[in-house]
VOBA-1610 file (N, C-alpha, C; in pm, whole numbers, padded with zeros to 5 digits, always signed):
BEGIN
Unk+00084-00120+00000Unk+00000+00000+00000Unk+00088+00126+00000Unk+00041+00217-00130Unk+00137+00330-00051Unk+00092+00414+00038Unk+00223+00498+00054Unk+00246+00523+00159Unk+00178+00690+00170Unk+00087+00725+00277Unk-00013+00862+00272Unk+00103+00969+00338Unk+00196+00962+00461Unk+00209+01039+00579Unk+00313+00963+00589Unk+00446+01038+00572Unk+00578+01041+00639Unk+00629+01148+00787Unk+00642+01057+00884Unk+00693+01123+01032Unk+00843+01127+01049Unk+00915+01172+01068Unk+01055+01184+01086Unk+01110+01297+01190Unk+01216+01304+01237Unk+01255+01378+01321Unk+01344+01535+01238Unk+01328+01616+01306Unk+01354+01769+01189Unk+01507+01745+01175Unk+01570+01708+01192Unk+01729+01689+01160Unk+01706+01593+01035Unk+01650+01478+01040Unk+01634+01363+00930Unk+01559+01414+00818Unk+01444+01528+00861Unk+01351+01571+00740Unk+01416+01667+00668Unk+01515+01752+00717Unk+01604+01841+00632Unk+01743+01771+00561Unk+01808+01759+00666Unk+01930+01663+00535Unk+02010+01629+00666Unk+01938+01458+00695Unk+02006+01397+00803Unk+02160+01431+00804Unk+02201+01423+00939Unk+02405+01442+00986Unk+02386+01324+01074Unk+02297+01204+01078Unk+02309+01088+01144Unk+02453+01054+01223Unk+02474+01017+01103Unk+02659+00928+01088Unk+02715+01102+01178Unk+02756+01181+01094Unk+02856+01287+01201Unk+02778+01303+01331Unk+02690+01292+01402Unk+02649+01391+01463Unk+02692+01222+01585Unk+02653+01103+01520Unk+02698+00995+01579Unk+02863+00953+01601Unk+02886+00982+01531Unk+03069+00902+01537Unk+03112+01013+01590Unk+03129+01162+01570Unk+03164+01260+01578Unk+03108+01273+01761Unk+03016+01251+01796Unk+03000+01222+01959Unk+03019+01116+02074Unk+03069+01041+01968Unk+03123+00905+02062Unk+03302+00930+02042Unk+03351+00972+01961Unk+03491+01016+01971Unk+03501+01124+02090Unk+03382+01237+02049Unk+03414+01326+02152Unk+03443+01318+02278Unk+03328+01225+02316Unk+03323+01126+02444Unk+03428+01082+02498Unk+03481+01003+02412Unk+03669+00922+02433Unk+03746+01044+02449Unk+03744+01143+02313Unk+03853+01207+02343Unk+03855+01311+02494Unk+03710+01373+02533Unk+03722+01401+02691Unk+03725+01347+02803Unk+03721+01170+02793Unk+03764+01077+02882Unk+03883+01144+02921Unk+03960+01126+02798Unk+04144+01081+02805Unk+04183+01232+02838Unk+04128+01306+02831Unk+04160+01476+02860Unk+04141+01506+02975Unk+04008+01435+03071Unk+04040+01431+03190Unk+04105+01330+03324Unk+04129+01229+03199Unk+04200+01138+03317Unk+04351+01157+03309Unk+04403+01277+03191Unk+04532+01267+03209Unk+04581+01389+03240Unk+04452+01492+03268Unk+04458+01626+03308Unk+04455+01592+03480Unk+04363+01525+03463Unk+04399+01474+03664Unk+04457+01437+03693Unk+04524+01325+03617Unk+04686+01274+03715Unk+04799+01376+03708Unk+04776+01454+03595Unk+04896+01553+03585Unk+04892+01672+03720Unk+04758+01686+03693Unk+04682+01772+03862Unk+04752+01690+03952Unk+04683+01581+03981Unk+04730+01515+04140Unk+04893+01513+04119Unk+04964+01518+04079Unk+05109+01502+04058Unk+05197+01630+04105Unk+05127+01710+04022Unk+05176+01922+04046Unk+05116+01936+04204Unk+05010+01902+04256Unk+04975+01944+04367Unk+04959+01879+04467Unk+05058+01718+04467Unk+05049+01640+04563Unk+04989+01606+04618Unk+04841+01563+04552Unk+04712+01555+04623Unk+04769+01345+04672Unk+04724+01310+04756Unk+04680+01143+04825Unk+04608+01085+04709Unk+04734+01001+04642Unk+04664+00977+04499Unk+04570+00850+04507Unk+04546+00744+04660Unk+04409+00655+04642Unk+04323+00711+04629Unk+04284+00845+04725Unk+04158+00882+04719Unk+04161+00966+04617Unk+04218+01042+04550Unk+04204+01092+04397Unk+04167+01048+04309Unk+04300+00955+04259Unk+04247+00811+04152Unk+04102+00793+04197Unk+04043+00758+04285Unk+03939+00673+04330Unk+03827+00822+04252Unk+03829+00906+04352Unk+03744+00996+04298Unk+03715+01026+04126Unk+03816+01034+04111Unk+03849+01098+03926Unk+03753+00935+03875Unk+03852+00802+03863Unk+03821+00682+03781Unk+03595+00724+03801Unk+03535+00737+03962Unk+03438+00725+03941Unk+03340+00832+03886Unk+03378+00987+03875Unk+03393+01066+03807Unk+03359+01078+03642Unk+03462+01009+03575Unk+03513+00998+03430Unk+03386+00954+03387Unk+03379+00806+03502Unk+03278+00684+03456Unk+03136+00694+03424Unk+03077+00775+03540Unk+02930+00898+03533Unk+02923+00933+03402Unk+03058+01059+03415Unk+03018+01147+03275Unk+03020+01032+03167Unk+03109+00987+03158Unk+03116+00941+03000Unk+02963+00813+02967Unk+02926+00752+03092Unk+02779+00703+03074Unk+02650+00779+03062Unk+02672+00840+03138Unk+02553+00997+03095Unk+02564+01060+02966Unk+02650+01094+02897Unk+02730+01147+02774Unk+02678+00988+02680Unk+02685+00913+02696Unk+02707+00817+02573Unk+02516+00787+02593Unk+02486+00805+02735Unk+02346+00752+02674Unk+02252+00874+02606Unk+02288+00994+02640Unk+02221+01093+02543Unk+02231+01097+02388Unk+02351+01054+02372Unk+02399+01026+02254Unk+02345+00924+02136Unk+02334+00804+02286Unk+02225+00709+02250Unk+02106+00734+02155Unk+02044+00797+02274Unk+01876+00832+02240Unk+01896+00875+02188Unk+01930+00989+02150Unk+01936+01138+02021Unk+01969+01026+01847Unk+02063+00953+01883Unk+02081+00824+01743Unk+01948+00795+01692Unk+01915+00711+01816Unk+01801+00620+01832Unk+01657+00694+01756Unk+01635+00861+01809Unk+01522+00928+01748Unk+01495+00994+01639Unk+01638+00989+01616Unk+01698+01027+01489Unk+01635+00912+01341Unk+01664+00778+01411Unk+01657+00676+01313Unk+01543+00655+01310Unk+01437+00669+01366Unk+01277+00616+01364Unk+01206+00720+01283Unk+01148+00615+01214Unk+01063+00684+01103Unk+00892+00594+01130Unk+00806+00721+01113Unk+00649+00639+01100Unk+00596+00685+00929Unk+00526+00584+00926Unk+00460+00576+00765Unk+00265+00561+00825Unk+00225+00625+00775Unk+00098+00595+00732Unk+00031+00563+00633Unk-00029+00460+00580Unk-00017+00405+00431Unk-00151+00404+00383Unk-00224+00373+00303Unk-00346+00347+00235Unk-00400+00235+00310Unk-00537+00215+00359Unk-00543+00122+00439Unk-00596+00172+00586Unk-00526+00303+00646Unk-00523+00276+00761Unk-00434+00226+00865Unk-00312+00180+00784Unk-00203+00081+00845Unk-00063+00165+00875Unk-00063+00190+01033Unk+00063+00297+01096Unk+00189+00147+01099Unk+00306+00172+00977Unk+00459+00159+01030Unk+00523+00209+01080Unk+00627+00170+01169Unk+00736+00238+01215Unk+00853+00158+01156Unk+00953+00260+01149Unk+01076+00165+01165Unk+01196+00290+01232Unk+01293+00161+01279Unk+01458+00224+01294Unk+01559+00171+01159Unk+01581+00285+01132Unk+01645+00302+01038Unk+01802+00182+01023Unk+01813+00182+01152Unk+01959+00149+01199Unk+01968-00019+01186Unk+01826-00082+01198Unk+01830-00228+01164Unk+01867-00267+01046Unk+01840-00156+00945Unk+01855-00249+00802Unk+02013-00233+00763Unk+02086-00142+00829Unk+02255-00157+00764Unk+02300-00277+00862Unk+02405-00354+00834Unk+02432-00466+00959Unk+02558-00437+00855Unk+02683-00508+00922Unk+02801-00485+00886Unk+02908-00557+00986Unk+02854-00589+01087Unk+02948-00617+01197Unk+02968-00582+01300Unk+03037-00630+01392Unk+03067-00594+01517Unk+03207-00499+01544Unk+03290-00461+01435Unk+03415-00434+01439Unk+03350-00277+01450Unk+03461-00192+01495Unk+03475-00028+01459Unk+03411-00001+01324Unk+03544-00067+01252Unk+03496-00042+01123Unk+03408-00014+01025Unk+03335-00167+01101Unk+03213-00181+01045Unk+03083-00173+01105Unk+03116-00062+01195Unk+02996+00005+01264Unk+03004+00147+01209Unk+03126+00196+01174Unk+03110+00333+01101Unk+03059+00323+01029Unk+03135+00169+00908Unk+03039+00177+00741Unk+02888+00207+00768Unk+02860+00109+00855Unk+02708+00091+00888Unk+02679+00201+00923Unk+02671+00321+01005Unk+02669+00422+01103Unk+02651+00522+00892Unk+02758+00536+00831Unk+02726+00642+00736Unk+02606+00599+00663Unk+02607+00427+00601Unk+02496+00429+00527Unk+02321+00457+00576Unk+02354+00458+00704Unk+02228+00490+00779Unk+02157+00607+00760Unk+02286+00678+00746Unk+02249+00822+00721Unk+02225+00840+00595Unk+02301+00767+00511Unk+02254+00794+00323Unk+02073+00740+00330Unk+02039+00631+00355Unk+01953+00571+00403Unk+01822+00685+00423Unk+01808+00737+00560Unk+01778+00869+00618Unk+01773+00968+00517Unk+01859+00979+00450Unk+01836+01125+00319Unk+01756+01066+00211Unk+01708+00959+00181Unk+01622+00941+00080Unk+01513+00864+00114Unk+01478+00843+00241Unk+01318+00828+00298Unk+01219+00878+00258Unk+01250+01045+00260Unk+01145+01133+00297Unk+01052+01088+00105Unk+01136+01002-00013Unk+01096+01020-00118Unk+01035+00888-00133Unk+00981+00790-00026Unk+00959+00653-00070Unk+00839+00651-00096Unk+00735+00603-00160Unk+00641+00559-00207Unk+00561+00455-00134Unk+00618+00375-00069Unk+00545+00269-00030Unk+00661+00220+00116Unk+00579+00135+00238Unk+00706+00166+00366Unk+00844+00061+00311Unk+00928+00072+00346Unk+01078-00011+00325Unk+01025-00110+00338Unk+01075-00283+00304Unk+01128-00398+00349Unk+01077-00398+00501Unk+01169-00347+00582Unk+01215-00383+00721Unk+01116-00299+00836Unk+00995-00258+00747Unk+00982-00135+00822Unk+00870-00200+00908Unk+00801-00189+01017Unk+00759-00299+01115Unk+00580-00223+01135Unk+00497-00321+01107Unk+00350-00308+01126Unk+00280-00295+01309Unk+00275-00148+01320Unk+00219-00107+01441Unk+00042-00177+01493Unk+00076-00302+01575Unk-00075-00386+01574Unk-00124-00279+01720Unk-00061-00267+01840Unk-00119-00225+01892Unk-00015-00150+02053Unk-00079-00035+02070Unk+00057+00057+02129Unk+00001+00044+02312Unk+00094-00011+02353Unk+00109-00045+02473Unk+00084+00131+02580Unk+00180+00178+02588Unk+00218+00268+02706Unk+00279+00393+02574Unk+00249+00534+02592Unk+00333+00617+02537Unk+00366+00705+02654Unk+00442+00752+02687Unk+00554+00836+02828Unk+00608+00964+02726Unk+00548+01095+02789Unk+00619+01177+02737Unk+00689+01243+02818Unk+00832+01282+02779Unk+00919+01274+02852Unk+00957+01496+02809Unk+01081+01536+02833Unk+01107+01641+02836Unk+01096+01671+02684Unk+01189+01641+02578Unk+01241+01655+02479Unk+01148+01506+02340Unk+01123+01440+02422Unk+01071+01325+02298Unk+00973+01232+02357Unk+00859+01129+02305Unk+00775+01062+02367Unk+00821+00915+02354Unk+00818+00847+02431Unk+00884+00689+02415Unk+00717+00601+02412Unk+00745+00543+02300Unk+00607+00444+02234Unk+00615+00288+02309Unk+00529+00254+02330Unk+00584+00089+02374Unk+00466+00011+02236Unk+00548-00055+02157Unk+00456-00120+02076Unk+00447-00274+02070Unk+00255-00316+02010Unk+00273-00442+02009Unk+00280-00434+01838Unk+00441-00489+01781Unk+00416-00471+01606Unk+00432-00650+01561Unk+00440-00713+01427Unk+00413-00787+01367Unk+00480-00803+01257Unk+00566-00907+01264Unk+00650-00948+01091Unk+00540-00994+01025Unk+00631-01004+00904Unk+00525-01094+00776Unk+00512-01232+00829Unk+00568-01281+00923Unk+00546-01426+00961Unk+00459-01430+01064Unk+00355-01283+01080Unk+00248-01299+01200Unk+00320-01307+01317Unk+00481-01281+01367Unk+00533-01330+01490Unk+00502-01166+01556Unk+00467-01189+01672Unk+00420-01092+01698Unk+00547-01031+01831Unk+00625-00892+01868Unk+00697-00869+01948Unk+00706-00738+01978Unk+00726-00696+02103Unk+00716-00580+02185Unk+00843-00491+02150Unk+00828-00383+02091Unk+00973-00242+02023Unk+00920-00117+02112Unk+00990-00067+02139Unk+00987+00092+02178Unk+01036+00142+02078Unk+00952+00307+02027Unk+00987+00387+01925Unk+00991+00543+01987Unk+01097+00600+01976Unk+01111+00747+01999Unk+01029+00826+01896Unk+00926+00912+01965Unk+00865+00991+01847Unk+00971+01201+01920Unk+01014+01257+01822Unk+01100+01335+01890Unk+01030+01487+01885Unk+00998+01548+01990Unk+00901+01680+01985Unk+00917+01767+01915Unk+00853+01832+01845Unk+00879+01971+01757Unk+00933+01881+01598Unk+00864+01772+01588Unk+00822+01714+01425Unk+00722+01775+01406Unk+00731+01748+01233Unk+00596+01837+01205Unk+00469+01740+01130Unk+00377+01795+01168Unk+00236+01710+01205Unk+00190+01629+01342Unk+00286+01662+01437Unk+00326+01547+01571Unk+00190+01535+01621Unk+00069+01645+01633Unk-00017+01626+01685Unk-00077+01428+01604Unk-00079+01473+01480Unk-00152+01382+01411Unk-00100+01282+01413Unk+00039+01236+01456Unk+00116+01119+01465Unk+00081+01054+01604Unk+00030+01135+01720Unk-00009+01146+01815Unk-00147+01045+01812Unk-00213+01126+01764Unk-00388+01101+01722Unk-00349+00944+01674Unk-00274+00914+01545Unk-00271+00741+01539Unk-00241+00671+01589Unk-00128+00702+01651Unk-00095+00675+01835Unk-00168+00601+01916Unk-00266+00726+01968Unk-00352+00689+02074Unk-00460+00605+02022Unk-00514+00627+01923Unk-00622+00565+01845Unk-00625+00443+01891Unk-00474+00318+01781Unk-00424+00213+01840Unk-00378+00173+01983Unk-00345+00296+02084Unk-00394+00221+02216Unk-00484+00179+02294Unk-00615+00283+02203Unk-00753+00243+02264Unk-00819+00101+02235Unk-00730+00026+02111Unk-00790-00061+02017Unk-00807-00162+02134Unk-00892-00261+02108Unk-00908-00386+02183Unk-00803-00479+02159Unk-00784-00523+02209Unk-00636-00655+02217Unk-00663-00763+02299Unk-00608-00916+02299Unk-00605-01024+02351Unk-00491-00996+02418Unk-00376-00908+02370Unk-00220-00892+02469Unk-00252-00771+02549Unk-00241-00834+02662Unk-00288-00704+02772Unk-00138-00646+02818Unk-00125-00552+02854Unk+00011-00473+02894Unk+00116-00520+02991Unk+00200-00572+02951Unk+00286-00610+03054Unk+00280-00489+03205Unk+00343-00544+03329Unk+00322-00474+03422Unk+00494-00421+03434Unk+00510-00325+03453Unk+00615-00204+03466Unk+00682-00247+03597Unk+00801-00320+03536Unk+00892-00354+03649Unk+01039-00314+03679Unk+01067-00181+03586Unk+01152-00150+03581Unk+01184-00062+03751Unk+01069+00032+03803Unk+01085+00039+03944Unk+01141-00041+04061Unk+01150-00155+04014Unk+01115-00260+04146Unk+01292-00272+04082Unk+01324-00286+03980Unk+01474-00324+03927Unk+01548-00229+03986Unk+01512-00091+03964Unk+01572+00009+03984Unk+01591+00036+04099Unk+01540-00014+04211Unk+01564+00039+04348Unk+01612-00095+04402Unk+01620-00236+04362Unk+01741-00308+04404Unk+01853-00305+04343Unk+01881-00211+04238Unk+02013-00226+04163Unk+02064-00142+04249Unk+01984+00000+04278Unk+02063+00151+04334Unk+02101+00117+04508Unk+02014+00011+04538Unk+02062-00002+04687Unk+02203-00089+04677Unk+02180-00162+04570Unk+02295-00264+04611Unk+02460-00202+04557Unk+02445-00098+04461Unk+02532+00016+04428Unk+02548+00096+04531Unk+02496+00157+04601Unk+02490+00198+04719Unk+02597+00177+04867Unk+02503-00011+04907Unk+02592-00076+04961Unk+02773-00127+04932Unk+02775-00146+04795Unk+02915-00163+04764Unk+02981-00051+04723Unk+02915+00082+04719Unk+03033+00163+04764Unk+03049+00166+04865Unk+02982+00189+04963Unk+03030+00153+05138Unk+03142+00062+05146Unk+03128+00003+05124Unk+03223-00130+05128Unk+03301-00082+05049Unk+03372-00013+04914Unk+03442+00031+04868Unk+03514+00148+04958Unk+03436+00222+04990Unk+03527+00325+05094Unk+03571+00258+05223Unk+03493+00167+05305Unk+03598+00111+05443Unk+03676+00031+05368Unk+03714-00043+05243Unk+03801-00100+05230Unk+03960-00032+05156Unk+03908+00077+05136Unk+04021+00165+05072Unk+04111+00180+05178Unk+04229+00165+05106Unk+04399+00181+05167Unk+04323+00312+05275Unk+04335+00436+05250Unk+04306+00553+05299Unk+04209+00548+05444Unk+04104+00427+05403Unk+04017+00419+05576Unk+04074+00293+05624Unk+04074+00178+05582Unk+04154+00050+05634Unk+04050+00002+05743Unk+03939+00053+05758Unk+03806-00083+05850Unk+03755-00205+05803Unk+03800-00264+05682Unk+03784-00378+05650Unk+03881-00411+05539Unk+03914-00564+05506Unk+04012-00568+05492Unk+04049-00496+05323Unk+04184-00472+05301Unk+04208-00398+05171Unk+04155-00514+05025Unk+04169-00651+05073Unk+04148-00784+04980Unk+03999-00773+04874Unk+03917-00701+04928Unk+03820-00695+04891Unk+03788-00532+04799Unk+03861-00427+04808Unk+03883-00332+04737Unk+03819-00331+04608Unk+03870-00399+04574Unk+03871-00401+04384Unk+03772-00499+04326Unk+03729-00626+04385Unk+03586-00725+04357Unk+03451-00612+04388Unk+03490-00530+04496Unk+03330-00433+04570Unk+03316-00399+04430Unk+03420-00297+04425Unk+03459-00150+04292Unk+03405-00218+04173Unk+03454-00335+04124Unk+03338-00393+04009Unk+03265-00417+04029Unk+03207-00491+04111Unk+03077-00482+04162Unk+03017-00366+04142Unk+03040-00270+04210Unk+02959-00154+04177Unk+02978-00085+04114Unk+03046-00126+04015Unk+03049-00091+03848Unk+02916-00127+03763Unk+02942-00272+03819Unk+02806-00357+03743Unk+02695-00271+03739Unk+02668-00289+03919Unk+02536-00290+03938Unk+02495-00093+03901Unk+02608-00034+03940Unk+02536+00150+03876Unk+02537+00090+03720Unk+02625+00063+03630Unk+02558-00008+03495Unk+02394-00024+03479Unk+02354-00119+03577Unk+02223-00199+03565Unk+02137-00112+03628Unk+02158+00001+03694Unk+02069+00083+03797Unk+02066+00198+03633Unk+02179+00270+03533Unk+02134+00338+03457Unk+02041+00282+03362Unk+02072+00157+03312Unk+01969+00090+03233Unk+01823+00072+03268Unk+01819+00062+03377Unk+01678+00058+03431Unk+01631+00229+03451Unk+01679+00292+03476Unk+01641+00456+03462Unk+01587+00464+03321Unk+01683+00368+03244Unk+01662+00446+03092Unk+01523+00389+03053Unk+01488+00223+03082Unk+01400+00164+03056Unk+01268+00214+03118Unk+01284+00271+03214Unk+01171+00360+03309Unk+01124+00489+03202Unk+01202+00522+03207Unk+01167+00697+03159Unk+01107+00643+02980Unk+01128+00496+02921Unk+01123+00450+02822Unk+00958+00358+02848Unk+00923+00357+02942Unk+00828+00313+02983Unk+00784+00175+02967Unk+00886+00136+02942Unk+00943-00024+02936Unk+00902-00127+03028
//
């Protein structure tokens, strides 16, 4: 069927920078890692700061920013690549753009992939009918609108009838958004046999953050610098609560994603 109503995000509808705005912010990322972890040791060195508790401070420091930094980066990709189609019929697609390049797991071949995404993205706005890959919206779970963009929870459908649960970023200040909105909600009012999963990302999120919590405790009495328990255990806590703040941001993200 073709296609009535193309949705896209205003960076993608004028002349996507996908690929730069992507590679070009994950370098940035690295390159202000390494700018401040070697601007701080050079600091703690000139000013003789007690370099456990420095190191310690800076390494958990770096680690924040550069996860906060990479997941904005994330999303902004992510809303970038989603496109909705409205077609003859009645029938709302979505897709992410980013499924149909595959290339690999290497650098390499995440850049190749990463530019053609963006070539990809510049000649959407002219398709006729939805892509191949582009995924049939049966029925929309939860939409969460958030500061900057609305996170979709969908129930969509391959050509093989297999039916599976996607989140889609719709990104604010598109144009027609009300009306992308309106098909939206329409399909959440629809009747369904799949009733809504129950929202358990809360219940994740507050045993990941306690138990991050607890093993920094245990990271600070075991540091050289306090010495109340023994030093042996230092560095197992410290990954540890590497992990688990890991699994405590993912669940933030999946929350606010309404997941």
């Amino acid at each position: 069927m073709k296609v009535r109503k193309i949705w896209m995000s205003p960076d993608t509808g004028k002349r996507s920078r996908y690929a730069w705005r992507t590679l070009g912010g994950i370098a940035g990322i690295v390159l202000l890692a390494l700018i401040l972890i070697c601007g701080g040791v050079s600091l703690m060195f000139y000013m003789d700061w007690p370099r456990e508790s420095f190191l310690l401070v800076l390494c958990l420091g770096v680690t924040v920013l550069a996860v906060f930094l990479a997941a904005r980066l994330g999303r902004r990709a992510v809303q970038d690549a989603a496109v909705f189609f409205l077609t003859e019929g009645d029938r709302l697609f979505a897709m992410d753009a980013r499924r149909l390049v595959y290339h690999g797991n290497g650098v390499l071949s995440y850049a190749i992939g990463t530019v053609e995404t963006q070539q990809f993205l510049r000649q959407i706005g002219t398709c006729e009918y939805p892509p191949a890959g582009a995924d049939l919206i049966v029925k929309v779970e939860r939409i969460r609108a958030n500061r900057t963009h609305y996170a979709v929870v969908c129930r969509i459908r391959y050509p093989d009838r297999h039916m599976v649960r996607r989140t889609y970023f719709l990104m604010k200040g598109m144009e027609d958004e009300e009306l992308l909105l309106h098909q939206l909600e329409r399909r959440k009012n629809w009747d369904s046999t799949l009733g809504a999963s129950e929202d358990r990302s809360l219940r994740y999120l507050l045993v990941s953050a306690l138990a991050c919590a607890g093993l920094a405790v245990l990271c600070v009495l075991s540091h050289p610098a306090v010495s109340k328990l023994p030093q042996v255990i230092y560095f197992p806590c410290l990954g540890a609560a590497f992990v688990a703040f890991c699994c405590m941001v993912c669940f933030v993200i999946r929350h606010r994603r309404g997941e």
